[in-house]
N, C-alpha and C positions, 0 to 999 in steps of 0.2 A: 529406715525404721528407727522411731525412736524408743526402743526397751527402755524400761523402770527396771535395772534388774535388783534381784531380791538380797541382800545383805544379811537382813531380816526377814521375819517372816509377821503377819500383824493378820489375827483372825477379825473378821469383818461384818462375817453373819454365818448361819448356816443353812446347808444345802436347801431345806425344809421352808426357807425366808424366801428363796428365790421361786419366779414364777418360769415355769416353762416355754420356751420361744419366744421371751420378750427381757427386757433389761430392768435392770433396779440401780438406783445411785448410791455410790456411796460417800462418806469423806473419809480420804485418808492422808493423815500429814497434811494436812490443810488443801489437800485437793480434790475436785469432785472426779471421782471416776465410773463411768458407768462399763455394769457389770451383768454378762449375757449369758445367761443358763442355755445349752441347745442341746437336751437328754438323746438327740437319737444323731448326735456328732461324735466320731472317737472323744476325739478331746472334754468335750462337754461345755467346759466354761471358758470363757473370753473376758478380756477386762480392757477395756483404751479410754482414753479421757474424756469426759463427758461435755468439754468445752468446743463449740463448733466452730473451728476457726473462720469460717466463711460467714456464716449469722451474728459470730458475738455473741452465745448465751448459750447455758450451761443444759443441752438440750437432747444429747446422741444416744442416752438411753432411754428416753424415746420413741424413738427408731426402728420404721421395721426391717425385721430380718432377712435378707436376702443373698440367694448366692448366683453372682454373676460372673457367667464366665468361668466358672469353678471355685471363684474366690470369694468367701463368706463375707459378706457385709451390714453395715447398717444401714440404712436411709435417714439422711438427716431428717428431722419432721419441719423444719422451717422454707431448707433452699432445694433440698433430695437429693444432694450428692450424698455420694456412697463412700465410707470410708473401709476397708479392710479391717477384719476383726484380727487377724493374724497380723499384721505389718502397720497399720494404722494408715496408711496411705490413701491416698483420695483417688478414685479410681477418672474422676472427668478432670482434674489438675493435678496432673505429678508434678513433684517436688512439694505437696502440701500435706501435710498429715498431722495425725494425734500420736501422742504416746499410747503404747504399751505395753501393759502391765503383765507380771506371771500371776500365776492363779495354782496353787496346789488344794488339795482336800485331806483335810485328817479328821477320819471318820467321817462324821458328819458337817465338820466345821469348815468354813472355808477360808482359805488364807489369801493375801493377799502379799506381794513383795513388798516392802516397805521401807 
């Protein structure tokens, strides 16, 4: 897994900006990171990079939401491999993955590690 860990903290949008069971992009520090609201997940939100290493293009949010095998995923929209929302890992080629990122909330804002 490759974690972004948080040093900082960089609010991004708020909760209210995000659509439920699907993703939004963001830029953060010059990178695009796509970011996954799932209101009926403990956790809720998800964040890993929005660059799909397999297609070449900035496409993972996307992606539908899927959980295979227990583990949350997305679907790429280009080639449909599935990367992990939690680990960023490719679940049809290990050793391939995206970063990612933490995600806290304060109130209603959402933060991103930065």
């Amino acid at each position: 897994m490759q974690l972004v860990s948080a040093s900082k903290w960089q609010r991004v949008c708020t909760l209210d900006d995000l659509v439920p069971e699907a993703g939004v992009c963001a830029l953060v520090n010059g990178a695009q990171v796509a970011i996954f609201y799932l209101p009926d997940e403990p956790r809720r939100l998800y964040a890993i990079g929005n660059r799909d290493p397999i297609g070449k293009a900035n496409v993972l949010y996307r992606g539908l939401v899927a959980e295979i095998g227990g583990e949350l995923t997305v679907a790429s929209p280009l080639y449909k491999q599935h990367f992990s929302l939690v680990s960023g890992a490719c679940l049809e080629q290990p050793g391939l993955s995206v970063p990612v990122y933490e995600l806290a909330l304060d109130g209603n804002d959402v933060l991103i590690g930065a």
